[in-house]
C-alpha positions as CSV (number, residue, x, y, z in Angstrom):
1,X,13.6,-17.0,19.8
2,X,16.5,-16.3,22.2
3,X,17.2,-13.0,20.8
4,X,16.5,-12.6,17.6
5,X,12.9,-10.8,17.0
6,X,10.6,-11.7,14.7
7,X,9.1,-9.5,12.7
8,X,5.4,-9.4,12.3
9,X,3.6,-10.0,9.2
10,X,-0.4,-9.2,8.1
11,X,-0.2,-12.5,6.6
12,X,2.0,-15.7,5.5
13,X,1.7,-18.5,2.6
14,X,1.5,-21.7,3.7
15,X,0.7,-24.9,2.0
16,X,0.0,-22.9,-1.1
17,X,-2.6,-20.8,1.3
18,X,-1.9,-17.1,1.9
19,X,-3.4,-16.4,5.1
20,X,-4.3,-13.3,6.4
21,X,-3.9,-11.9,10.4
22,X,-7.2,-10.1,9.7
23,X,-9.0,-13.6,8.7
24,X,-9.7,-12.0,4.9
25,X,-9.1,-13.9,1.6
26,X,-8.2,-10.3,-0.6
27,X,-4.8,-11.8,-0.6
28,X,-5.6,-15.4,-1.3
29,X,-8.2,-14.3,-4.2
30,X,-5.3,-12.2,-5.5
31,X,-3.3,-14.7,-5.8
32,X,-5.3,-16.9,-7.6
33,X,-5.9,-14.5,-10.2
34,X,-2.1,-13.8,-10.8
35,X,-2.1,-17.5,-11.0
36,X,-4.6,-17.7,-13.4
37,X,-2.8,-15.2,-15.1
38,X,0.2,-17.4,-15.3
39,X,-1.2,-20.2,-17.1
40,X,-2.8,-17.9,-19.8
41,X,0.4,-16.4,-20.7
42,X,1.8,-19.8,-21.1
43,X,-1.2,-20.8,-23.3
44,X,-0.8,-17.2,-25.0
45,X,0.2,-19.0,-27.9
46,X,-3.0,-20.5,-28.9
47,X,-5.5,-18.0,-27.1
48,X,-4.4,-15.5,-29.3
49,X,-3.9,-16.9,-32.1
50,X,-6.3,-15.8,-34.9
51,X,-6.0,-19.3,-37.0
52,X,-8.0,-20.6,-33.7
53,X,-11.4,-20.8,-34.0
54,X,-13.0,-18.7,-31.3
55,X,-15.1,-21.8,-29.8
56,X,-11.6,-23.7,-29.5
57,X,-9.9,-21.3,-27.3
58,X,-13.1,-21.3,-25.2
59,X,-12.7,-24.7,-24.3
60,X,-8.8,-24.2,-23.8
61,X,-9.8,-21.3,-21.4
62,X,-12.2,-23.4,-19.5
63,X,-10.0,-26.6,-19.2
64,X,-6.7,-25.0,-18.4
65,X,-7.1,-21.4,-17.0
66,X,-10.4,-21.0,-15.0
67,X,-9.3,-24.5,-13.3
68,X,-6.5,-23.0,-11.9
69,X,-8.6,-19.3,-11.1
70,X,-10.9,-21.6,-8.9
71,X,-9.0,-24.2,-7.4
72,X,-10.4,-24.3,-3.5
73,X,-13.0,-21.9,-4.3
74,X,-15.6,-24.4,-3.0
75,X,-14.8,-23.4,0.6
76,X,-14.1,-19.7,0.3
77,X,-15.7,-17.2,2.1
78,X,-16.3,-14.7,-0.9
79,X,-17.7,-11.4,-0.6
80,X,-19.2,-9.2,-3.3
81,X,-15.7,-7.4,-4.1
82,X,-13.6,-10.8,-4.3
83,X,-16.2,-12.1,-7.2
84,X,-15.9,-8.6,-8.9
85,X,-12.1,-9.0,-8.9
86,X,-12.5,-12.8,-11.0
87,X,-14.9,-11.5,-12.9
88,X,-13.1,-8.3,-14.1
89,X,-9.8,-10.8,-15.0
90,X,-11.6,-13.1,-16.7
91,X,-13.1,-11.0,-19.0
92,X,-9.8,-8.8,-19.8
93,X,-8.5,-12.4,-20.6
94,X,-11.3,-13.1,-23.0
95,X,-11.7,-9.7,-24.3
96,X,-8.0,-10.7,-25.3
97,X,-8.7,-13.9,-26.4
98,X,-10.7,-12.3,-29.3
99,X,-8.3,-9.4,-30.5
100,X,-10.7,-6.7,-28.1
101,X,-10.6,-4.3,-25.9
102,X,-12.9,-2.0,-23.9
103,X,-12.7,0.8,-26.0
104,X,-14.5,-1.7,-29.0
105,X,-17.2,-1.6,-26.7
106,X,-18.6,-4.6,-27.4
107,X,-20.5,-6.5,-24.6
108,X,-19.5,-9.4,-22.1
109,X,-22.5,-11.4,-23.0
110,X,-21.1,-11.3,-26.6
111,X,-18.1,-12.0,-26.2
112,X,-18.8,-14.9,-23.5
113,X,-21.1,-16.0,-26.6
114,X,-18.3,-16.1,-29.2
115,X,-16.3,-18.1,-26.6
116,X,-18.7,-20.0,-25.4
117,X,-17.4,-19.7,-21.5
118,X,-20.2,-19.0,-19.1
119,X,-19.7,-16.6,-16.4
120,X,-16.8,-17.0,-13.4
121,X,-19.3,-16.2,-10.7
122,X,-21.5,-19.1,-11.7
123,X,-19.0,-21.4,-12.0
124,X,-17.9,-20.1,-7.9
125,X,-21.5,-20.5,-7.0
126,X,-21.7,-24.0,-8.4
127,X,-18.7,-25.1,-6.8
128,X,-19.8,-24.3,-3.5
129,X,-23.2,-25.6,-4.1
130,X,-21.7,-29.4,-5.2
131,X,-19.3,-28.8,-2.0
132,X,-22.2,-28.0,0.0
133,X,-24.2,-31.3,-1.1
134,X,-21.4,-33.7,-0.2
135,X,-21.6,-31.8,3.1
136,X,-24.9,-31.9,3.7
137,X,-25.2,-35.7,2.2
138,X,-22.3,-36.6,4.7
139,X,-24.3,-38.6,7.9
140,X,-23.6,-37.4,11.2
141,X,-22.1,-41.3,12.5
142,X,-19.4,-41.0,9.3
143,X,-16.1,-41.8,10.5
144,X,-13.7,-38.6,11.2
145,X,-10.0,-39.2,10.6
146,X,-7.9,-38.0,13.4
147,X,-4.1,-36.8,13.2
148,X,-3.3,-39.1,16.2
């Protein structure tokens, strides 16, 4: 642009997206989480609050944190590493959630238990799969809008 350079970036936000030169979603994932993370420290409050009832703050988790941990996960092209990433913040958030830590050594499935929150991954892999049913149910004569 006449002479000023631009620099060049490995990736930009835009629309809320971060996206990547190298066409990976580390950085979108990542950002998601630290979202995530957002909205539990603003819930904090309640989710570690021992007059809460474990079962409550489950439900809290699942309407208010995972929500925002998964929005647009329907169409992401996850690998292996990306689901290991949710699944590692979610549980420090619900090892925290019940007055934990790693070193109690109590496990997952027991604390997702006392919680009552089922697994991140699942939740991912249902997402796609209800996304990939209004796809598939979608005929092939359905009309397209165009941005004409």
């Amino acid at each position: 642009m006449d002479s000023r350079v631009i620099p060049m970036r490995g990736s930009f936000k835009y629309l809320g997206s971060i996206i990547q030169g190298d066409r990976e979603i580390d950085e979108y994932v990542t950002h998601h989480i630290g979202v995530g993370w957002i909205k539990w420290r603003l819930a904090f409050g309640v989710l570690c609050d021992k007059k809460v009832p474990p079962k409550l703050k489950g439900k809290f988790y699942r309407m208010v944190v995972r929500p925002t941990m998964l929005y647009g996960a329907e169409y992401w092209p996850v690998k292996i590493a990306h689901v290991q990433k949710m699944k590692v913040a979610e549980m420090r958030m619900l090892r925290w959630m019940c007055g934990h830590t790693r070193l109690n050594r109590i496990r997952n499935a027991i604390i997702r238990d006392k919680v009552s929150v089922s697994p991140i991954e699942d939740k991912m892999r249902e997402a796609r799969l209800r996304w990939f049913g209004h796809v598939r149910r979608k005929s092939t004569n359905a009309p397209v809008r165009s941005c004409e």
